[in-house]
Phi, psi and omega in degrees: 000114170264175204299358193266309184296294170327331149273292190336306164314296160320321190289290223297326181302312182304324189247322168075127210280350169250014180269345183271318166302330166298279182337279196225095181333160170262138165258155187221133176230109179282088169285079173299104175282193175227118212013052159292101206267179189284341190252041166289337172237158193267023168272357179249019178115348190296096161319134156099263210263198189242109190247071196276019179247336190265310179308323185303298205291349156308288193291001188273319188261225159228169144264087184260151199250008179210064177255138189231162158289166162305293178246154168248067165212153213265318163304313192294305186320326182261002136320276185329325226256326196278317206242343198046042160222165168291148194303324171332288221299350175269346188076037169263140153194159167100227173206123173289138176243201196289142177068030181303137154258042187202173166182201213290159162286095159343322191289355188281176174244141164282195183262330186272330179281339179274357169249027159296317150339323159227100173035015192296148139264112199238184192173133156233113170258132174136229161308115149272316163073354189258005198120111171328312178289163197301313159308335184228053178249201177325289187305333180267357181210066177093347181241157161297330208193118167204159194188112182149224205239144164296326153216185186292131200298036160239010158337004218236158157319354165241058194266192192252349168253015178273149199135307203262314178264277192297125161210099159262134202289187179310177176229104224280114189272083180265132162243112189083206172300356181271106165291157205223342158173198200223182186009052195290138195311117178230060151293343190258357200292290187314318172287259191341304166321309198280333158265022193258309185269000182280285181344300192303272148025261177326290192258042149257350192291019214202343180214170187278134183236128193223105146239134175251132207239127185221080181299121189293005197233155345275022195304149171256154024277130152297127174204142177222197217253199185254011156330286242233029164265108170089017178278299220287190180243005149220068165062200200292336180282012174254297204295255297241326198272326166310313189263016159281332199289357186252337181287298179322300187312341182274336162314307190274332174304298183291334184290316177291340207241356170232023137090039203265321218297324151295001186252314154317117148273127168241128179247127170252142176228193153191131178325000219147196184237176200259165179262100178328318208269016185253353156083228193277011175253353164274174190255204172251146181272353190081010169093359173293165188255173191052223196191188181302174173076359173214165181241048137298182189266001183282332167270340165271326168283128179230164177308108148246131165238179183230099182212122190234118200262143171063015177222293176280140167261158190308176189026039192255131196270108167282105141260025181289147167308109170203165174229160185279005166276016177290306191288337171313347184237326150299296171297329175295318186311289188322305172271004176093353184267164205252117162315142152343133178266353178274156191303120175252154183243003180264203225192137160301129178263027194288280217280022148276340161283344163284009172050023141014107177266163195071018181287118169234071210274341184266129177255337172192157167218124195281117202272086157272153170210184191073219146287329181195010223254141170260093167260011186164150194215147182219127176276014185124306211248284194264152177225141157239118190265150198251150166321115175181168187303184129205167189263101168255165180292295185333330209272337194215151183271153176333144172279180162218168166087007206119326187291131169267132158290185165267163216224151196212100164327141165188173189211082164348111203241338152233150097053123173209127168268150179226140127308105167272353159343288204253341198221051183311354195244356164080004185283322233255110183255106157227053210283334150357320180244002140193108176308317165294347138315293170326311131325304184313292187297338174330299196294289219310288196313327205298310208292332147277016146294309193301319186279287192240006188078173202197117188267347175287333174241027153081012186272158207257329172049162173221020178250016167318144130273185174252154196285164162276126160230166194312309212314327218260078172181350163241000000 
């Protein structure tokens, strides 16, 4: 360990994160992106532009290189990521659309409500994403302040398949509980969102702040502002990644220029992996295999970074197991706030960002998708996946231009192991050569089969709630 690691530790030892939390509360700003893949920035690998704001707050920060989603779709993942629970176990899946009947259970607690418990002013701009109807939108479940959109912004009348699939009604642009208009350029988000939370910032600095900055880009339609049109070298998804990496920098910038940046946690994630099949309008997994909508690791695995100045040390690389249903047990720790008394899954990250040694706090996670199917479970090292349908990417080439390709049902038909040690991309099934892994992770799944059940092997669990639904609210 060198000596630079060695005062840091020492400082967190000394004051101890929740005796600094009694002092001067932490503020925390959660950046969720929208299908952002792992090979999306360019320190992570990215062609045609540049993310020199994100890449700064990387080297400033940690890295986690085995960060998953709850789910890898984007309503259920941000159910998760809001609750510290898999989405199942609250009864959320999927992505809800307009007029949905079910979104979060008011009785569940969110991060803005558990860090309201101790005085956080808290505000989320941008996706939400938990249900439509009024119990379950923003203002009613923990925040102060929202502005955006109720679910993902191709929901709308120009989607490329309306008509044909789809026929979705206008698409409605809220503040607070108000709608304030419909199918709004939105060209404008990023710049709005980011200016909104600079703002937020600003007449907060005197008090604990909790923002979820939950950017509708880069999900399509792709659109950016007229900053940043035609600067990259791989089109408007080069230009949209550009002006998100300038929207962080305006973040970290008002944090630096009001002296917040030692008071701050700023976390960038993204609900999911990119949706392959928009072709050059989609981002990159970085070589994971498949994409969102399935639970390879190209739909689970996502970007995270962490940068807490003079509490995390700088340049420092996490290859540890966490998930973003993580952070929510994380931010309590931090502040100090008294966990959900309903039952939860996610694991405090504290030492792995005090950088603890031997901290391991996540031991496994189980990859549910659908309505209830356990498809595939990990200790960190080894993953073992279970038989079941899924949607691959491979089979057709990509759409382009806005245009989605085609997409091709298949079914795993038997139990396959991966070493992601040796093998991240998920090509090589060696569950032959260990059996007793096999076993091992066997007992994890049984044993949340046994908790929540499982519709692929009919197992029934009994530690489900129920969903918020419409019915019981009108």
């Amino acid at each position: 360990m060198n000596r630079n690691k060695l005062l840091v530790l020492g400082a967190l030892s000394a004051v101890g994160v929740n005796n600094y939390a009694a002092e001067k509360p932490t503020n925390i700003i959660l950046i969720n992106l929208d299908d952002v893949g792992y090979g999306d920035f360019s320190f992570n690998g990215a062609f045609g532009y540049e993310t020199p704001n994100i890449d700064h707050m990387a080297s400033q920060g940690m890295r986690f290189t085995h960060f998953l989603a709850a789910q890898p779709i984007s309503g259920a993942s941000r159910a998760g990521l809001l609750t510290g629970c898999y989405p199942n176990r609250i009864g959320f899946s999927g992505a809800p659309g307009p007029d949905s009947d079910y979104g979060i259970n008011p009785e569940e607690m969110t991060i803005g409500e558990l860090l309201k418990q101790k005085k956080y002013n808290t505000a989320i701009y941008g996706k939400w994403h938990l249900g439509d109807a009024k119990p379950f939108m923003p203002l009613q479940n923990g925040f102060d302040e929202y502005y955006g959109l109720p679910y993902s912004n191709d929901m709308w009348p120009y989607h490329p398949w309306q008509g044909d699939v789809f026929n979705f009604p206008d698409l409605p642009t809220f503040e607070g509980n108000t709608i304030v208009g419909y199918n709004t350029d939105q060209t404008k988000f990023t710049t709005d969102y980011t200016d909104r939370t600079v703002n937020f910032i600003k007449k907060n600095k005197d008090k604990p702040f909790f923002i979820y900055l939950a950017h509708s880009m880069p999900h399509v339609p792709l659109a950016v502002s007229d900053k940043f049109k035609g600067k990259s070298q791989q089109g408007l998804f080069g230009d949209v990644m550009m002006e998100i990496d300038w929207s962080v920098g305006q973040v970290l910038k008002a944090l630096r220029e009001l002296g917040l940046e030692e008071n701050t946690l700023v976390i960038l994630t993204s609900d999911n992996g990119p949706w392959a099949n928009y072709g050059n309008h989609a981002g990159s997994t970085g070589g994971l295999r498949e994409a969102k909508a399935t639970t390879f690791d190209g739909g689970n695995r996502i970007p995270c970074i962490m940068y807490w100045k003079g509490q995390i040390e700088p340049g420092t690389t996490c290859n540890k197991l966490a998930s973003n249903i993580d952070l929510l047990p994380t931010f309590a720790e931090i502040a100090d706030a008294p966990l959900p008394k309903r039952k939860i899954d996610g694991v405090s990250l504290l030492p792995l960002m005090k950088s603890e040694e031997g901290a391991n706090p996540r031991k496994s996670f189980v990859y549910y998708f659908r309505r209830n199917d356990l498809e595939a479970v990990t200790d960190g090292m080894f993953k073992l996946v279970f038989p079941h349908p899924y949607t691959t990417y491979t089979e057709y080439v990509p759409g382009n231009d806005g245009q989605p390709g085609k997409l091709l049902e298949t079914e795993l038909k038997k139990s396959e192991l991966y070493d992601l040690r040796r093998d991240p991309g998920e090509r090589y099934n060696v569950l032959s050569q260990y059996p007793e892994k096999v076993l091992e992770l066997t007992q994890i799944a049984n044993e949340m089969r046994s908790d929540l059940g499982d519709n692929l092997t009919k197992a029934e669990g009994t530690g489900r709630r129920k969903a918020g639904l419409t019915k019981d609210f009108k």
